[in-house]
C-alpha positions as CSV (number, residue, x, y, z in Angstrom):
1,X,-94.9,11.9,44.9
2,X,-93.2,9.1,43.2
3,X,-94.5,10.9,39.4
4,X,-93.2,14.2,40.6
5,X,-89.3,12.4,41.5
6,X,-89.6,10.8,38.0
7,X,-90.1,14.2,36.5
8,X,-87.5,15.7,38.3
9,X,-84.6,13.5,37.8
10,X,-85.5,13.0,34.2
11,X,-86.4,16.5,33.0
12,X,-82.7,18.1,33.3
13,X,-81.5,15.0,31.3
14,X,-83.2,16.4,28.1
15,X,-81.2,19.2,27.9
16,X,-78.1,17.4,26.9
17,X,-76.0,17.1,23.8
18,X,-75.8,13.8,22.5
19,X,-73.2,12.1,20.2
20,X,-73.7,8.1,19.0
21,X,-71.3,6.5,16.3
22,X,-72.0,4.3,13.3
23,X,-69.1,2.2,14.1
24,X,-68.8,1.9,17.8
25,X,-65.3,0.3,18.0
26,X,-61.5,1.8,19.0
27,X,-59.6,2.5,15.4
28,X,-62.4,2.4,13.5
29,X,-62.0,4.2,10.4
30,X,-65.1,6.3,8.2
31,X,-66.7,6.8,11.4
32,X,-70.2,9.2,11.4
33,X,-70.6,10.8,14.6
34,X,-74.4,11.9,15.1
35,X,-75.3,15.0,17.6
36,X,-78.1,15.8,19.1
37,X,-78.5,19.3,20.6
38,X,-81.8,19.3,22.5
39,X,-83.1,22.9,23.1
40,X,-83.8,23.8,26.4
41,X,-84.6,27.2,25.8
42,X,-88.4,28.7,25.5
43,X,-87.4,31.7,24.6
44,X,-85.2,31.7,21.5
45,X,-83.9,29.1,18.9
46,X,-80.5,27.3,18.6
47,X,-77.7,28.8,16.6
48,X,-74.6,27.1,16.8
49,X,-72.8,24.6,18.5
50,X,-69.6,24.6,18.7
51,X,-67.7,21.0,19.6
52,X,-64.1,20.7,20.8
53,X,-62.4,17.4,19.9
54,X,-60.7,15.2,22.2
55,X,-57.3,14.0,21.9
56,X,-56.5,11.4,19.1
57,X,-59.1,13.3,16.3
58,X,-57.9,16.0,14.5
59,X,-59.5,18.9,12.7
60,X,-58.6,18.0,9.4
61,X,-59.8,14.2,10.5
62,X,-63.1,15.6,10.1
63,X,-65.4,16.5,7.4
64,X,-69.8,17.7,7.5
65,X,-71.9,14.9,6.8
66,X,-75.1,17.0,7.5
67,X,-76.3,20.1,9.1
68,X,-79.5,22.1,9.9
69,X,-80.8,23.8,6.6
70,X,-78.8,27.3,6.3
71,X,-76.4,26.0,8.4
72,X,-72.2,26.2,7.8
73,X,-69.5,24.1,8.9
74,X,-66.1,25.6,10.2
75,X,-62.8,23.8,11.0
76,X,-61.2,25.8,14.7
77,X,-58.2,25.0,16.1
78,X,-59.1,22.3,18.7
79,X,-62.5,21.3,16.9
80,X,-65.5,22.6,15.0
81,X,-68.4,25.0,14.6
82,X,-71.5,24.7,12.7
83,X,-74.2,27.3,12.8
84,X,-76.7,29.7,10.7
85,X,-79.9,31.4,11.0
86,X,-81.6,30.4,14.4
87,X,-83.7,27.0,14.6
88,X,-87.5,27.4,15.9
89,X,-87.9,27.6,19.6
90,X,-87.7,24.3,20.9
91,X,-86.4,22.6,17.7
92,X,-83.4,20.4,18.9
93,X,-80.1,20.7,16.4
94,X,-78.9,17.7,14.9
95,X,-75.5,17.3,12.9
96,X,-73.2,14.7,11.5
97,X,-69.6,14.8,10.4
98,X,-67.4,12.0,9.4
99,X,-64.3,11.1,11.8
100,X,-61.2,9.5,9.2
101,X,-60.5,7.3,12.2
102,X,-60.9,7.1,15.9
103,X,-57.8,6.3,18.4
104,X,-57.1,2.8,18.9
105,X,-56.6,2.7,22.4
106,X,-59.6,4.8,24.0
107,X,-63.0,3.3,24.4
108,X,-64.5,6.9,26.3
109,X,-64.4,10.0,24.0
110,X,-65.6,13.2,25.5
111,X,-66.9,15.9,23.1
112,X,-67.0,19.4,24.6
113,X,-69.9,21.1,22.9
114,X,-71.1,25.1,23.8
115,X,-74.2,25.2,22.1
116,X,-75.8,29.0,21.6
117,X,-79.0,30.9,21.4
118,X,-80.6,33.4,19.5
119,X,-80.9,35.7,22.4
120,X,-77.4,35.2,23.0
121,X,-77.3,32.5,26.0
122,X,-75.1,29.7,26.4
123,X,-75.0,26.3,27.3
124,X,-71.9,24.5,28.3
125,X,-71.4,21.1,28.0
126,X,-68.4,19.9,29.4
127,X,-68.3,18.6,32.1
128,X,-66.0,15.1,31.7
129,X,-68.0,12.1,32.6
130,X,-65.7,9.8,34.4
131,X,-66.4,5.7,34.9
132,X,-68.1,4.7,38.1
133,X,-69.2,8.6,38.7
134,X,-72.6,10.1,39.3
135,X,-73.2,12.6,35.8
136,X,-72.4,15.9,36.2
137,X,-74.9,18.8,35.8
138,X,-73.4,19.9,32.4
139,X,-72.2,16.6,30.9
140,X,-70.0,16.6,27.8
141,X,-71.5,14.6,25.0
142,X,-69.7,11.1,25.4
143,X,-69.0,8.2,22.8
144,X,-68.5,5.1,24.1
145,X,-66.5,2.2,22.4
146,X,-65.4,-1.2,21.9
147,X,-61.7,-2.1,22.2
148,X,-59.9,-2.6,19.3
149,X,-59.0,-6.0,18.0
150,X,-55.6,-6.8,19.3
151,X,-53.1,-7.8,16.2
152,X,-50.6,-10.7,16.3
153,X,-48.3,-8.1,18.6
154,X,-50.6,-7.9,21.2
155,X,-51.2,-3.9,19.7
156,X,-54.6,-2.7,19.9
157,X,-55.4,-1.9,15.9
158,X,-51.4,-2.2,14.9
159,X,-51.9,-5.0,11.7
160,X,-49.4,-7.5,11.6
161,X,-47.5,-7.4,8.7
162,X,-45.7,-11.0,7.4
163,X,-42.1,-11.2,7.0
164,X,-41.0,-13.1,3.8
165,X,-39.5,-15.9,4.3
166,X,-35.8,-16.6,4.2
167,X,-34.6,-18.7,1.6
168,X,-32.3,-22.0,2.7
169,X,-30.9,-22.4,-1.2
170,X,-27.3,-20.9,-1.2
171,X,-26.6,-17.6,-2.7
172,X,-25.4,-18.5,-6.3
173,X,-22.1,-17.1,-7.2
174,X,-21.7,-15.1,-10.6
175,X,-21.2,-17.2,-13.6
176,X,-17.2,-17.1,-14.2
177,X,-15.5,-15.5,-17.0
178,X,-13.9,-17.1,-19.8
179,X,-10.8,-15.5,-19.4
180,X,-10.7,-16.9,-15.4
181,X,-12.3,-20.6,-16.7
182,X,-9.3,-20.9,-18.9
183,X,-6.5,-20.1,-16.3
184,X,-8.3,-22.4,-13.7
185,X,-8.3,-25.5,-15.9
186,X,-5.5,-28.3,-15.2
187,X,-2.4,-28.4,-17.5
188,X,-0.9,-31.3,-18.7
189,X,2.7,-30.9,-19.2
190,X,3.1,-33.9,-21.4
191,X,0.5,-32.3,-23.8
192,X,2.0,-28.8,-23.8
193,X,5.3,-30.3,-25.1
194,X,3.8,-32.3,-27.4
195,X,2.1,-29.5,-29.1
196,X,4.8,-27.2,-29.3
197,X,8.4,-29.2,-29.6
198,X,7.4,-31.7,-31.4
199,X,9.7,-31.3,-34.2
200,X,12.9,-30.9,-32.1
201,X,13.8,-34.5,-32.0
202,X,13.7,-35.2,-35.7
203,X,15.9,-31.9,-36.6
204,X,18.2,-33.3,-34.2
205,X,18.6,-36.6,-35.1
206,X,18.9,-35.5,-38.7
207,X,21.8,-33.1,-37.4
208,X,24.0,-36.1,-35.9
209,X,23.5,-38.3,-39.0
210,X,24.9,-35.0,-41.4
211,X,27.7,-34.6,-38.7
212,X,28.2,-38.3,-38.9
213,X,28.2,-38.3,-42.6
214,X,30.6,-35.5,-42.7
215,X,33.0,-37.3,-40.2
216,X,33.1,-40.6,-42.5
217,X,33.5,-38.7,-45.8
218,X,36.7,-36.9,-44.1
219,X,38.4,-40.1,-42.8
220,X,37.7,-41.6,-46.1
221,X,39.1,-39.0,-48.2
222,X,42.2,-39.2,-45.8
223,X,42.6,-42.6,-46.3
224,X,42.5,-42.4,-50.1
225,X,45.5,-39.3,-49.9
């Protein structure tokens, strides 16, 4: 009895799509996502699977790593497709794609994957997994992660960035020009005189003694008559 539980509780848990990360931290950038499709059909082989993204990853975030032989890659709208001829029966899928970066601030990404048959049957998982819940019955393929490192600001994955430091020496003023250096200097009055009337006082001195000269010849002469 206890063998038959064991097969029954772990038999539907093959049938899942399975995703696992190189890098299993928030922000990491470079990122290759591995996925497992595990074939649950007996009657025809896998043929694509189709993976919706969740929020924080775009499209163009992600390119094909590696995909079944024959296989091709196609960017949709909210994820991706890859898919070609169909796989042997019972042949699980496996692909890898590379993820630019992963959101900083979630540790649980769900991956929605439909994953279809050659005979034109479907399998659907995604179902959301939520923390502390007992799995669904079609679980979506789901990455767990580290937290980010939390920067200097306390922001998951934001770097801190150093500010420069401000200098104490005083903003040095422009270097005067001549023109304003010459009409800021002291003048010295006495100097200014000196270099320009200089030869007043001899012209007059020589001035009174001809006047003088003239006076005394005149009384003379006067004198004489």
């Amino acid at each position: 009895m206890a063998g038959v539980v064991v097969v029954g509780v772990a038999g539907p848990a093959l049938a899942h799509v399975e995703v696992s990360a190189d890098k299993k931290q928030a922000g990491a950038t470079d990122v290759t996502l591995t996925f497992v499709g595990e074939a649950e059909s007996t009657k025809a082989g896998i043929v694509s699977e189709r993976v919706v993204l969740p929020q924080g990853i775009a499209p163009a975030d992600v390119t094909l790593v590696k995909a079944p032989g024959g296989w091709a890659y196609k960017a949709d709208p909210d994820g991706f497709t890859v898919s070609g001829k169909a796989l042997p029966v019972g042949k699980d899928s496996e692909w890898k794609v590379k993820i630019a970066k992963l959101p900083d601030g979630e540790t649980r990404l769900s991956f929605k994957t439909v994953e279809t048959y050659s005979d034109g049957s479907v399998d659907r998982w995604i179902e959301i997994q939520e923390p502390g819940e007992a799995e669904p019955d079609h679980p979506a393929p789901l990455l767990t992660l580290q937290p980010a490192p939390k920067s200097a600001t306390g922001q998951p994955g934001a770097s801190a960035t150093p500010s420069a430091p401000a200098s104490s020496a005083p903003a040095s003023s422009p270097p005067a020009s001549p023109a304003v250096v010459a009409s800021s200097a002291p003048v010295d009055p006495a100097a200014g005189h000196s270099s320009s009337t200089w030869w007043i006082w001899p012209a007059v001195v020589v001035a009174v003694l001809v006047a003088a000269g003239a006076v005394f010849a005149y009384r003379r002469r006067g004198d004489s008559a």
